[in-house]
Residue frames as qw, qx, qy, qz and C-alpha x, y, z in Angstrom:
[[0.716, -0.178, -0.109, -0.666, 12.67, 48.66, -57.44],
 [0.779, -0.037, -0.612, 0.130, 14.01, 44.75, -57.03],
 [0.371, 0.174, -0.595, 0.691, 16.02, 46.06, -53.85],
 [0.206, -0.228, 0.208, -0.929, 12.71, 47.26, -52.43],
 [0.858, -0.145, -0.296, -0.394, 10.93, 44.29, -52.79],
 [0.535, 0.271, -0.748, 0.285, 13.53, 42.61, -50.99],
 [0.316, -0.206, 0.382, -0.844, 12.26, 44.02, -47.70],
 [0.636, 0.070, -0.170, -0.749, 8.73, 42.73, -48.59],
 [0.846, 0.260, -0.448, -0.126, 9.72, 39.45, -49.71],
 [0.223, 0.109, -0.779, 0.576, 11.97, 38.50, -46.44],
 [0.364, -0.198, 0.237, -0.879, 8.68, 39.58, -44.48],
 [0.805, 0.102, -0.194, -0.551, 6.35, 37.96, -45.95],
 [0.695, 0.227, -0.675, 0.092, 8.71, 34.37, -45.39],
 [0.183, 0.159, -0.616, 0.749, 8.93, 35.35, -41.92],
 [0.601, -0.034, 0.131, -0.788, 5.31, 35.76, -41.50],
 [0.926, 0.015, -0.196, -0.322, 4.54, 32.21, -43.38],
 [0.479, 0.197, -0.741, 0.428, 7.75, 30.34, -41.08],
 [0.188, -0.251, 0.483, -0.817, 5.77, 31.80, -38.41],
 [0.730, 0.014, 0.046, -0.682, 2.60, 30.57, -39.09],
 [0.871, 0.155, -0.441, -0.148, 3.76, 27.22, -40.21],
 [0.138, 0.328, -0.658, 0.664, 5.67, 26.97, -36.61],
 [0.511, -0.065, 0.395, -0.761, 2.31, 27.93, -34.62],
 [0.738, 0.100, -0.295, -0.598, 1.02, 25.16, -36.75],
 [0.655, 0.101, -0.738, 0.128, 3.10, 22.05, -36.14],
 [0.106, 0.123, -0.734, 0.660, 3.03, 23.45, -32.59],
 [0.736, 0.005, 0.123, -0.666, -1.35, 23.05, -32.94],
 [0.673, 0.207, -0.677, -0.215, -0.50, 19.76, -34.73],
 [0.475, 0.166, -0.788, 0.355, 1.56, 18.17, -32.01],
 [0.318, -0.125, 0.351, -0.872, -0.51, 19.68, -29.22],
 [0.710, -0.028, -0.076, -0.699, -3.68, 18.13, -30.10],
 [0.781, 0.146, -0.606, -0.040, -1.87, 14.62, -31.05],
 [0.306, 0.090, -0.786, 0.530, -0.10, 14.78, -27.32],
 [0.230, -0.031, 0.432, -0.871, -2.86, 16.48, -25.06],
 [0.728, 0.181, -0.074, -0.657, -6.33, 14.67, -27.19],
 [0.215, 0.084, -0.960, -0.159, -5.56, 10.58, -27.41],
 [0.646, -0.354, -0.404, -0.543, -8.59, 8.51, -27.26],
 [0.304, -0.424, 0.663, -0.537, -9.63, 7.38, -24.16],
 [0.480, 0.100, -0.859, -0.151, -9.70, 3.75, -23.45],
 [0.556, -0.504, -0.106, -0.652, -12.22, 2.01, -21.57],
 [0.466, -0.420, 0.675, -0.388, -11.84, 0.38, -18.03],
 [0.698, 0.298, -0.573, -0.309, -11.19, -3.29, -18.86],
 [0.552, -0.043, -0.758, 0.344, -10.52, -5.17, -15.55],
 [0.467, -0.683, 0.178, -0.533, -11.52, -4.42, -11.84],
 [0.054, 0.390, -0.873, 0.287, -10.10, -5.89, -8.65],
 [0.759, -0.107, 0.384, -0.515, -12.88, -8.46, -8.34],
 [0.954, 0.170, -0.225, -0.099, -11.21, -10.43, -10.95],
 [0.457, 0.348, -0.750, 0.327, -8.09, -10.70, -8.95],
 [0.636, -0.375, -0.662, 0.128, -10.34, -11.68, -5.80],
 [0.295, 0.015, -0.346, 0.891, -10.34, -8.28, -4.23],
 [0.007, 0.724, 0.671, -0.158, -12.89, -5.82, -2.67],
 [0.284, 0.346, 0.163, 0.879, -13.29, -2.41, -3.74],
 [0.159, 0.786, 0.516, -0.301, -15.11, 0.45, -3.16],
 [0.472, 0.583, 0.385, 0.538, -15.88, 3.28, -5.82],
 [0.401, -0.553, -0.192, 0.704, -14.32, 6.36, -4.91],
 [0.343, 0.745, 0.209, 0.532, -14.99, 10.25, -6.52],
 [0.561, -0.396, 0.015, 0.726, -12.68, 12.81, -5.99],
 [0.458, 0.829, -0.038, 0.318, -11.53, 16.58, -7.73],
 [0.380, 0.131, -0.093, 0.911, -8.26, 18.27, -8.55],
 [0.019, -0.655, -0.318, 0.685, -8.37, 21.81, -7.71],
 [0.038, 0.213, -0.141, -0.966, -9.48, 22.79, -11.00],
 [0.635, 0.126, 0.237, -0.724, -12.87, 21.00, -10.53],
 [0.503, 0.289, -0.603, -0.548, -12.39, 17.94, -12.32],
 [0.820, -0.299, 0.437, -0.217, -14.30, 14.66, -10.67],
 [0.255, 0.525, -0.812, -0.021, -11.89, 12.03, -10.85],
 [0.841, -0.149, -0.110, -0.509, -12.70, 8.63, -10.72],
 [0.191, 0.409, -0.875, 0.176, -10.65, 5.74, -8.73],
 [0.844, -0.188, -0.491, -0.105, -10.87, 2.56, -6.86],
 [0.529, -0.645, 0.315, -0.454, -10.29, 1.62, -2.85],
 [0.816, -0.016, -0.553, -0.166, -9.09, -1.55, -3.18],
 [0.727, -0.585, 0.310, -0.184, -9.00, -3.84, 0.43],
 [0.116, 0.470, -0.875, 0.019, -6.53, -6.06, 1.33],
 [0.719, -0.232, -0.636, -0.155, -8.04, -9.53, 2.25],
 [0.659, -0.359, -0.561, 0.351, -9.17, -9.72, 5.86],
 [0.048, -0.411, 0.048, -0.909, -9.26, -5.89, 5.84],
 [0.361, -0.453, -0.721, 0.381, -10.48, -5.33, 9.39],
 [0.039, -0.828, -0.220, -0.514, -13.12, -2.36, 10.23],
 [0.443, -0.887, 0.062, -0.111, -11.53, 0.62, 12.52],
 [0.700, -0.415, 0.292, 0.502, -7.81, -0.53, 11.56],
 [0.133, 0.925, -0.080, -0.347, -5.93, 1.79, 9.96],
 [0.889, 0.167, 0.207, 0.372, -3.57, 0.12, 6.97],
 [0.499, -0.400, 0.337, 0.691, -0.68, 1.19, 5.44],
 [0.593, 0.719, 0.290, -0.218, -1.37, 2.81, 1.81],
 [0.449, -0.102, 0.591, 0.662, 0.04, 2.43, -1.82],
 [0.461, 0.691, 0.377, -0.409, -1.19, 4.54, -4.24],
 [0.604, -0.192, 0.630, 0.448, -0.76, 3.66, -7.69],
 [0.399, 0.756, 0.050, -0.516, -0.98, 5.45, -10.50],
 [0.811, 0.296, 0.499, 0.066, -1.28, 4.51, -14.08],
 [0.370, -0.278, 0.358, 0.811, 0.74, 6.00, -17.33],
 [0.287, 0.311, -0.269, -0.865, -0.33, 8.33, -20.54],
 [0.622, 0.176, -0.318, -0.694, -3.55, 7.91, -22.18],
 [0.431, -0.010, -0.895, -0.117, -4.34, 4.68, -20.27],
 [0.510, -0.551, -0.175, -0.637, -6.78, 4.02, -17.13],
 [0.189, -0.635, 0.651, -0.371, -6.40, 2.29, -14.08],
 [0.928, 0.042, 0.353, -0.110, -7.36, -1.02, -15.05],
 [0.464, 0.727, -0.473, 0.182, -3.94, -0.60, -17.25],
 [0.322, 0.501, -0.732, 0.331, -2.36, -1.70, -14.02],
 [0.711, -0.484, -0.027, -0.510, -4.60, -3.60, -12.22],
 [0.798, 0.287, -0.487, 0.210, -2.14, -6.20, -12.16],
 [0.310, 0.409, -0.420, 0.748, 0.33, -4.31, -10.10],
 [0.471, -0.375, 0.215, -0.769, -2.25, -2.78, -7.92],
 [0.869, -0.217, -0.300, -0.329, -3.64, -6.63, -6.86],
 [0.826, 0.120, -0.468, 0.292, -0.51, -7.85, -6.10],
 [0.079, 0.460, -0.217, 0.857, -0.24, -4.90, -3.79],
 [0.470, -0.352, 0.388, -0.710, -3.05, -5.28, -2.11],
 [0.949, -0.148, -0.267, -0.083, -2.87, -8.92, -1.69],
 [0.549, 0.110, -0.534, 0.633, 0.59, -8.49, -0.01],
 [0.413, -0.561, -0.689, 0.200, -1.58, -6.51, 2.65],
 [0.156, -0.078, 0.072, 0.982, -1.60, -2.63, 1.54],
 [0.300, 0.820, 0.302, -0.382, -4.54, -0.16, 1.24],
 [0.347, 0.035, 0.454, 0.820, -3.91, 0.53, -2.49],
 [0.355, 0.812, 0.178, -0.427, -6.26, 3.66, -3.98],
 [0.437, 0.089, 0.734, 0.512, -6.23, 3.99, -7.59],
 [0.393, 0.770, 0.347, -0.365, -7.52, 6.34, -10.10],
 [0.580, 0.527, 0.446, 0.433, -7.65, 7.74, -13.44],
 [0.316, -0.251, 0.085, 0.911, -5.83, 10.71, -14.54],
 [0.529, 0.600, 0.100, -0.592, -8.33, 13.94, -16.10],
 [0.724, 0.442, -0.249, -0.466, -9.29, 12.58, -19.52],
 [0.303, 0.310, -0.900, -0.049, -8.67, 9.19, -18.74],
 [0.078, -0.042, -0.977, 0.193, -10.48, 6.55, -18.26],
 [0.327, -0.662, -0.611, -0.287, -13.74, 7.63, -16.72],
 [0.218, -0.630, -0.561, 0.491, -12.66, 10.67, -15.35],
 [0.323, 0.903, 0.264, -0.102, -13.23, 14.37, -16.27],
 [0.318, -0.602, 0.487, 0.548, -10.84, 16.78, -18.51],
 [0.787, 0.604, 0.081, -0.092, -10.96, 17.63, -22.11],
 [0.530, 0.717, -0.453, -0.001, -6.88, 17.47, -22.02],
 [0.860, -0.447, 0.023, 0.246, -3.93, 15.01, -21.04],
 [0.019, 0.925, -0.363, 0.108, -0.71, 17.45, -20.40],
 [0.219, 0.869, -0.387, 0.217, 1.71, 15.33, -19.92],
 [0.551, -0.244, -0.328, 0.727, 2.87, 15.59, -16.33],
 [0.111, 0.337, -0.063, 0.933, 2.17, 19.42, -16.71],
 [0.526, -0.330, 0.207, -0.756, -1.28, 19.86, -14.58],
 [0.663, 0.194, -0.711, 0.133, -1.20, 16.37, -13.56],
 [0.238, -0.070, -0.676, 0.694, 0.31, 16.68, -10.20],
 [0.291, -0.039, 0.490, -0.820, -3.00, 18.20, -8.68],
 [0.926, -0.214, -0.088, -0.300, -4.64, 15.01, -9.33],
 [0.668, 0.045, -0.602, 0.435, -1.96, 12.98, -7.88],
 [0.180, 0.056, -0.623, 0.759, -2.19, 15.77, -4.93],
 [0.652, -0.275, -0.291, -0.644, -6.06, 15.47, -4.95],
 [0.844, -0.133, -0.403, -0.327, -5.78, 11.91, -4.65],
 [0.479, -0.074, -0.708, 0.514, -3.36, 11.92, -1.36],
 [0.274, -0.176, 0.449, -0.832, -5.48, 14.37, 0.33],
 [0.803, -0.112, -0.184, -0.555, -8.82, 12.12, -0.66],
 [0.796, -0.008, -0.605, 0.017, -7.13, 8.83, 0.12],
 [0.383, 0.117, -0.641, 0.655, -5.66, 10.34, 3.85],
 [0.372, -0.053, 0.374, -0.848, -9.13, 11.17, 4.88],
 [0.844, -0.085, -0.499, -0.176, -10.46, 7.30, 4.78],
 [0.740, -0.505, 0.370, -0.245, -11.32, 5.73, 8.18],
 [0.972, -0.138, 0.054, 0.185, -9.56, 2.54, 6.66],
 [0.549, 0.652, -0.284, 0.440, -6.14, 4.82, 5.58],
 [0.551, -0.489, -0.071, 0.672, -2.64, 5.17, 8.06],
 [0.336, 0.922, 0.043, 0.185, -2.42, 9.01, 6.54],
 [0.336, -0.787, 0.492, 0.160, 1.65, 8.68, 8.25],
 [0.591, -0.092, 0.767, 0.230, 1.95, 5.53, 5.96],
 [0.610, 0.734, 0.060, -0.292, 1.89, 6.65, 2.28],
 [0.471, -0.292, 0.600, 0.578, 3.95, 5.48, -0.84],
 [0.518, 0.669, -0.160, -0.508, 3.39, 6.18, -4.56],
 [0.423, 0.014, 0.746, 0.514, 4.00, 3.10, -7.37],
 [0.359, 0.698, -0.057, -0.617, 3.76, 4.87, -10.31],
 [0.673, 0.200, 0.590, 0.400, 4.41, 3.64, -14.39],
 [0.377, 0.568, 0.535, 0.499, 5.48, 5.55, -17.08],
 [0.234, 0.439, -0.252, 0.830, 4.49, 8.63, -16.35],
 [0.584, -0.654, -0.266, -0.401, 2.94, 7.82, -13.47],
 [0.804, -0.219, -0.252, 0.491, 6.17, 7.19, -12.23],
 [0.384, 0.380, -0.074, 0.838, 7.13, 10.45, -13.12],
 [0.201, -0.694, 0.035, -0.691, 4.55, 12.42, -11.27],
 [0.858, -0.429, -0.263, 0.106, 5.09, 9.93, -8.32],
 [0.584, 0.199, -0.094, 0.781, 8.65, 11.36, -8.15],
 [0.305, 0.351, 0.015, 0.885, 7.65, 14.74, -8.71],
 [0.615, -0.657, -0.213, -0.381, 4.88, 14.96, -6.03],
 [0.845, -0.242, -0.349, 0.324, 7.23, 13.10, -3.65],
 [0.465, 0.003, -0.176, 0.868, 9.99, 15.76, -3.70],
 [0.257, -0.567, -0.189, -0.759, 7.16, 18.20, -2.75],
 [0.823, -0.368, -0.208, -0.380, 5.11, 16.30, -0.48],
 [0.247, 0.388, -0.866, 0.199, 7.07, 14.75, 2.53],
 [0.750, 0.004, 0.276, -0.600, 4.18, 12.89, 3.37],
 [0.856, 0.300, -0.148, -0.393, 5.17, 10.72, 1.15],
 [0.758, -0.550, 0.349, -0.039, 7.18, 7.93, 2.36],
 [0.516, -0.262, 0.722, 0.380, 8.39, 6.08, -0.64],
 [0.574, 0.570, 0.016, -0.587, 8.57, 5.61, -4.12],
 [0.660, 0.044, 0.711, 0.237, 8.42, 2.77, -6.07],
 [0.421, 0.677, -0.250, -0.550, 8.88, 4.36, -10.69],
 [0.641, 0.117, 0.596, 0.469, 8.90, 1.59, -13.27],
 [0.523, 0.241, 0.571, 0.585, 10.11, 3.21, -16.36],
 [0.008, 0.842, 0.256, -0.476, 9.79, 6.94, -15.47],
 [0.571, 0.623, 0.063, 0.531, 11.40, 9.63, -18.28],
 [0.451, -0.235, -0.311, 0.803, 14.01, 11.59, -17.03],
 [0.150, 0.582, 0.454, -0.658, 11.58, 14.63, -18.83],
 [0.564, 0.640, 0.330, -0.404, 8.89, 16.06, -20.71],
 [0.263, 0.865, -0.240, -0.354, 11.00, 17.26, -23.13],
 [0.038, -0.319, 0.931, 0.175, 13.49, 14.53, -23.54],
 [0.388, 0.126, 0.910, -0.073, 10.45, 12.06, -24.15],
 [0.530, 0.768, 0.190, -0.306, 8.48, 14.35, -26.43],
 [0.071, 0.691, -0.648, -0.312, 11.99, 14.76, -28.47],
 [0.171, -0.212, 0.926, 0.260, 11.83, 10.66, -28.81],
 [0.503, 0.545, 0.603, -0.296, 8.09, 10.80, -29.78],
 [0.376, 0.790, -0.201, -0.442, 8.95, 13.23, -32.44],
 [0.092, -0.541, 0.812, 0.199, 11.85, 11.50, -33.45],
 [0.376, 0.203, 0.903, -0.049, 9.77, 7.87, -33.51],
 [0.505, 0.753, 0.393, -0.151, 6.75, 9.63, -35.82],
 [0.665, -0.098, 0.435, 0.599, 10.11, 10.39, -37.76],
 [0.141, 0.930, 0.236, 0.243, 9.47, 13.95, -37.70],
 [0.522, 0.377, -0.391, 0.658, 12.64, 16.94, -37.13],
 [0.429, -0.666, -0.546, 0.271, 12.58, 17.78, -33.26],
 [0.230, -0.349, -0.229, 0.879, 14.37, 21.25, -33.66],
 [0.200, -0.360, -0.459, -0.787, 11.24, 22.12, -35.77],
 [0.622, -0.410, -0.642, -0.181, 8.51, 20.07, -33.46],
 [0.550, -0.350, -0.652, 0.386, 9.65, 20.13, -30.42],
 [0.189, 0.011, 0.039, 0.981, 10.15, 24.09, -30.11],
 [0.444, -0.327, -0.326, -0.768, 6.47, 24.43, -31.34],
 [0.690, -0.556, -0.464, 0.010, 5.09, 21.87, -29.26],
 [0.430, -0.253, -0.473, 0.727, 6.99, 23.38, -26.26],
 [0.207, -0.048, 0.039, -0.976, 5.48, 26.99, -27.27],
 [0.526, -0.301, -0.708, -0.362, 1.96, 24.94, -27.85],
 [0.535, -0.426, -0.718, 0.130, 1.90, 24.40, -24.25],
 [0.307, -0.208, -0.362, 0.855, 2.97, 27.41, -22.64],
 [0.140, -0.085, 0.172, -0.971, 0.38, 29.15, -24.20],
 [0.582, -0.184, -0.774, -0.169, -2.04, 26.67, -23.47],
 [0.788, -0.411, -0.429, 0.161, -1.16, 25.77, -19.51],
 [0.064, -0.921, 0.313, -0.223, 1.26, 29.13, -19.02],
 [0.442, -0.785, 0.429, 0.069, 4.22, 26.51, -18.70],
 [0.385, 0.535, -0.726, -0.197, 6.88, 24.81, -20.65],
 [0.933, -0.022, -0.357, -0.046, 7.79, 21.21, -20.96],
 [0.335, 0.516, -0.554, 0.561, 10.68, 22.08, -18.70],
 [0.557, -0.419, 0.383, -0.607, 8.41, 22.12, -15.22],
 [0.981, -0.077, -0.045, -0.172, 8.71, 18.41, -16.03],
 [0.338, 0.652, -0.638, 0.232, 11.97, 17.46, -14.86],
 [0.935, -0.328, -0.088, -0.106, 12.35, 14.25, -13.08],
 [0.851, 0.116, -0.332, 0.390, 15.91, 14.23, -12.83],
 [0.131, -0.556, 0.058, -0.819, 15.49, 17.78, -11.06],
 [0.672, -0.526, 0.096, -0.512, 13.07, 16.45, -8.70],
 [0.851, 0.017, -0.524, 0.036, 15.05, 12.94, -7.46],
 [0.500, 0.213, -0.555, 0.630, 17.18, 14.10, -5.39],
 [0.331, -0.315, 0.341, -0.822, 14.61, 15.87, -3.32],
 [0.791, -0.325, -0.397, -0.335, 13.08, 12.58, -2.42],
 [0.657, -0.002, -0.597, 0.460, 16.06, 11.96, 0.31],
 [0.226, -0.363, 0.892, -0.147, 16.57, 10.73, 2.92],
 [0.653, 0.109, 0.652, -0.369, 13.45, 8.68, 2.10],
 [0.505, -0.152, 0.781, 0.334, 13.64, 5.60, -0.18],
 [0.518, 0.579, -0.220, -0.590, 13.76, 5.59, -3.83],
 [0.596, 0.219, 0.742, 0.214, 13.10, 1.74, -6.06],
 [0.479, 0.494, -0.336, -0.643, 13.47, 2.39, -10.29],
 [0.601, -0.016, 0.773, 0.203, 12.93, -0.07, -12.34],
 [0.311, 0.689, -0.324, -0.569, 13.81, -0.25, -15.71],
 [0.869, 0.226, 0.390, 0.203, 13.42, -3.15, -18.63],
 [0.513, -0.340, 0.581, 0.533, 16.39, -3.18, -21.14],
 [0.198, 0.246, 0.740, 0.594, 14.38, -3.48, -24.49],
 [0.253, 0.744, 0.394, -0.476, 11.92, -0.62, -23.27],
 [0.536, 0.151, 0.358, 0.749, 11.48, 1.54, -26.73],
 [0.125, -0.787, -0.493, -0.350, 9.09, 3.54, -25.62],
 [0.337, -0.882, 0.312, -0.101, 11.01, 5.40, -22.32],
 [0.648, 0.482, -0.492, 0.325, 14.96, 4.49, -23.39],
 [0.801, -0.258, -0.424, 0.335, 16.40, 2.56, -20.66],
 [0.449, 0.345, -0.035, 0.824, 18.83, 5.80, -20.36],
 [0.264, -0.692, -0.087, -0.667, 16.16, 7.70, -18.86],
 [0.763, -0.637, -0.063, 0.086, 16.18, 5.75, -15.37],
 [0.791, 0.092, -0.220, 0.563, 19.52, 5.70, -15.62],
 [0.072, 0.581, 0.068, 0.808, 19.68, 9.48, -15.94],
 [0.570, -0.677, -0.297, -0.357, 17.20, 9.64, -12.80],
 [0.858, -0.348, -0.180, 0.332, 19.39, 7.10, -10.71],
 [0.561, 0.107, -0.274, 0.773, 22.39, 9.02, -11.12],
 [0.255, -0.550, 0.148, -0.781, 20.65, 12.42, -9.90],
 [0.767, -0.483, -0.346, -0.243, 18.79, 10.55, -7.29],
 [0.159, -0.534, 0.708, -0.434, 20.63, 10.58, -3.41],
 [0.367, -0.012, -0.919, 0.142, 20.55, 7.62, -1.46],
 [0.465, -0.147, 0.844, 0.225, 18.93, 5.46, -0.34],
 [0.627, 0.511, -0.274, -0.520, 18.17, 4.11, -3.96],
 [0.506, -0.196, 0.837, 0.068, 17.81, 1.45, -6.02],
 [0.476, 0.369, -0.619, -0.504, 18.03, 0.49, -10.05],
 [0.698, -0.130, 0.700, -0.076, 16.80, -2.86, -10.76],
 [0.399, 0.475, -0.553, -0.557, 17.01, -3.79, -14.55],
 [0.683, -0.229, 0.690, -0.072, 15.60, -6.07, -16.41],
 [0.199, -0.445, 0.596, 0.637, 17.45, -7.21, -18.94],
 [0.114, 0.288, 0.895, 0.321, 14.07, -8.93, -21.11],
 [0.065, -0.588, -0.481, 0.647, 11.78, -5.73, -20.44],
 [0.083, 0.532, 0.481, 0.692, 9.77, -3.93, -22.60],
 [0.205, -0.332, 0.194, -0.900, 7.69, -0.54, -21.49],
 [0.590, -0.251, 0.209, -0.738, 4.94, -2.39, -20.39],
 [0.923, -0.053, -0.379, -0.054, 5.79, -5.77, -19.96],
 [0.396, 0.376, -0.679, 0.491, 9.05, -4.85, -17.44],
 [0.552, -0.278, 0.547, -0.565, 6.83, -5.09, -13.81],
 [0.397, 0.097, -0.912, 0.015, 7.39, -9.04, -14.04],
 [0.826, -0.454, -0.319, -0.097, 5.51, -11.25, -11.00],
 [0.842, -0.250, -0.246, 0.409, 8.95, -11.82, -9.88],
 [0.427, 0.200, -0.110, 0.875, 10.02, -8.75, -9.82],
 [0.411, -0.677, -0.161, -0.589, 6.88, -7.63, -8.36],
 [0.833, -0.552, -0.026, -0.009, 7.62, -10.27, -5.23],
 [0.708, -0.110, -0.268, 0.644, 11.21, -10.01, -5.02],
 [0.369, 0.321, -0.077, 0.869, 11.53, -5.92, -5.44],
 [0.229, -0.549, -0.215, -0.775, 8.59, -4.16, -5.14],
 [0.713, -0.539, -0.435, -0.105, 6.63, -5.77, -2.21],
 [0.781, -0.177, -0.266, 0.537, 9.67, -6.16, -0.20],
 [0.167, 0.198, 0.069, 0.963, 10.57, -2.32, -0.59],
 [0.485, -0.590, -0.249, -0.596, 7.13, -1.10, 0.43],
 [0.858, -0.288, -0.426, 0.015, 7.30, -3.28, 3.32],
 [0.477, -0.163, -0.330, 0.798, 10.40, -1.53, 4.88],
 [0.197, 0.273, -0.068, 0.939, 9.80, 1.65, 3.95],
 [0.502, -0.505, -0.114, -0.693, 6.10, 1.66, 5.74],
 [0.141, -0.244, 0.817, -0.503, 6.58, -0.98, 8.36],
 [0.780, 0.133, 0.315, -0.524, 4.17, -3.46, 7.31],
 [0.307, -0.231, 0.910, 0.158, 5.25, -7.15, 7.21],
 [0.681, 0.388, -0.214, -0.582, 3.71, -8.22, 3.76],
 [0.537, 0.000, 0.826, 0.171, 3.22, -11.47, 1.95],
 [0.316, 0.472, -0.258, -0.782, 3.23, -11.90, -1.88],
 [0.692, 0.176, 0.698, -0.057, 1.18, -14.04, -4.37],
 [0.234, -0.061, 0.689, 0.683, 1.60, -14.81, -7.64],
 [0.531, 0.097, -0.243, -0.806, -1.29, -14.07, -10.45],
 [0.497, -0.100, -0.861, -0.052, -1.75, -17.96, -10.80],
 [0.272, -0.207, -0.720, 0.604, -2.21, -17.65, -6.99],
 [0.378, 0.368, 0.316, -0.788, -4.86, -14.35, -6.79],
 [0.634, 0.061, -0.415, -0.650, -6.99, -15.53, -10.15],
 [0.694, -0.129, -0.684, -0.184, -7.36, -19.53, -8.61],
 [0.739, -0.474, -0.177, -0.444, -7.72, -18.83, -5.18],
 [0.931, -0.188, -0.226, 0.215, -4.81, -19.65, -3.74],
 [0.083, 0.692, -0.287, 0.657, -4.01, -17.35, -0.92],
 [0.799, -0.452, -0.376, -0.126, -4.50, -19.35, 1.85]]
């Protein structure tokens, strides 16, 4: 009779491992894909810029909400160069307004917007990087049908993972001229592995679920994120990482990881006092970034410090 229960009793463990699988993989799911959304906290009028408010949808209907910002001295019926910058997880585009100003005070058309459930636009989830990319390819068709856009002049500065889908649009899209990625992950999976790992949970439990979590969710894995996959398809046309040193949020390691896939031309810049969201310096905005845009679209820029765009002194 014992030897018949044995059957039973293996089953039944196999049934509640199952369930308690499907669970951590609802757990994690909800904690990555549901963060709260944070509310727009800057606009380019405090860095002495114009704007204009811009709606947009992906193709699965969500209105997305972004910003136009002019350069100074933006002339009607000239066509500008264009930087479109795109912010990182569960933040908004006033997350990098910073970046964006300094952009379009060095004389770029920058467009800006908020990823679905972010910020103030629509979307009841944030994937990732996994459905992503068709607001990032929303917002180059919406931004290349503006009288003030050059729609042959396009680059992507991305953070975080906005750096990532900047990449991974790029090596699609050859529209896109350049990319500029602070502190991209090399992918989904490797960065969900150090999330797990950081909430000092096991990842060959977690990560498995959360990976099934999504697939039947979004019908794909964390794998379709693969930034170190997609680098090399950005060549011949120019690739700028940058990476801070004391990031702990995306481990230096990941750019690295990128850079080495990545073909030429490229460029690592490191800095060696960098955190995740402290590593886009001033100076490293005007020595790297600017300067990089600037070749790769053909549009002689000039950069100003913050000191310089909050007091008026752009003269």
């Amino acid at each position: 009779m014992e030897i018949l229960l044995w059957p039973l009793v293996a089953a039944g463990a196999a049934l509640l491992l199952w369930g308690a699988w499907l669970a951590l993989g609802k757990f994690f799911f909800a904690l990555y894909t549901q963060p709260a959304r944070m509310p727009i906290a800057a606009s380019p009028a405090d860095f002495g810029l114009e704007f204009r408010n811009i709606d947009f949808e992906n193709d699965e209907g969500h209105r997305l909400k972004a910003w136009l910002i002019l350069p100074p001295g933006c002339k009607p019926g000239r066509r500008l160069p264009v930087v479109i910058t795109t912010h990182g997880y569960a933040t908004n585009r006033s997350d990098i307004i910073e970046r964006s100003a300094a952009v379009a005070h060095a004389g770029f058309l920058v467009f800006t917007f908020d990823w679905r459930r972010c910020g103030e636009s629509e979307g009841d989830v944030c994937t990732g990087g996994l459905r992503e990319r068709s607001d990032l390819r929303a917002a180059i068709e919406k931004v290349s049908s503006l009288p003030e856009a050059d729609p042959e002049r396009i680059a992507i500065y991305g953070f975080s993972m906005g750096a990532v889908l900047a990449i991974l649009l790029a090596a699609e899209n050859k529209s896109i001229k350049a990319v500029a990625a602070d502190s991209p992950f090399a992918s989904m999976r490797e960065e969900t592995r150090h999330i797990i790992r950081n909430l000092f949970l096991p990842p060959f439990l977690f990560l498995s679920a959360a990976d099934g979590a999504f697939k039947r969710r979004f019908g794909g894995g964390m794998s379709e994120v693969d930034t170190v996959a997609a680098a090399p398809k950005i060549s011949p046309r120019p690739l700028l990482i940058l990476k801070g040193e004391r990031d702990r949020v995306v481990p230096p390691w990941h750019s690295e990881k990128i850079f080495a896939a990545a073909r030429e031309p490229k460029r690592l810049v490191v800095n060696p006092e960098g955190g995740h969201f402290d590593n886009a310096t001033p100076e490293t905005i005007g020595k790297e970034v600017i300067p990089f845009l600037s070749e790769a679209l053909g549009h002689e820029a000039k950069y100003y410090s913050d000191s310089e765009m909050t007091t008026g002194g752009m003269g």
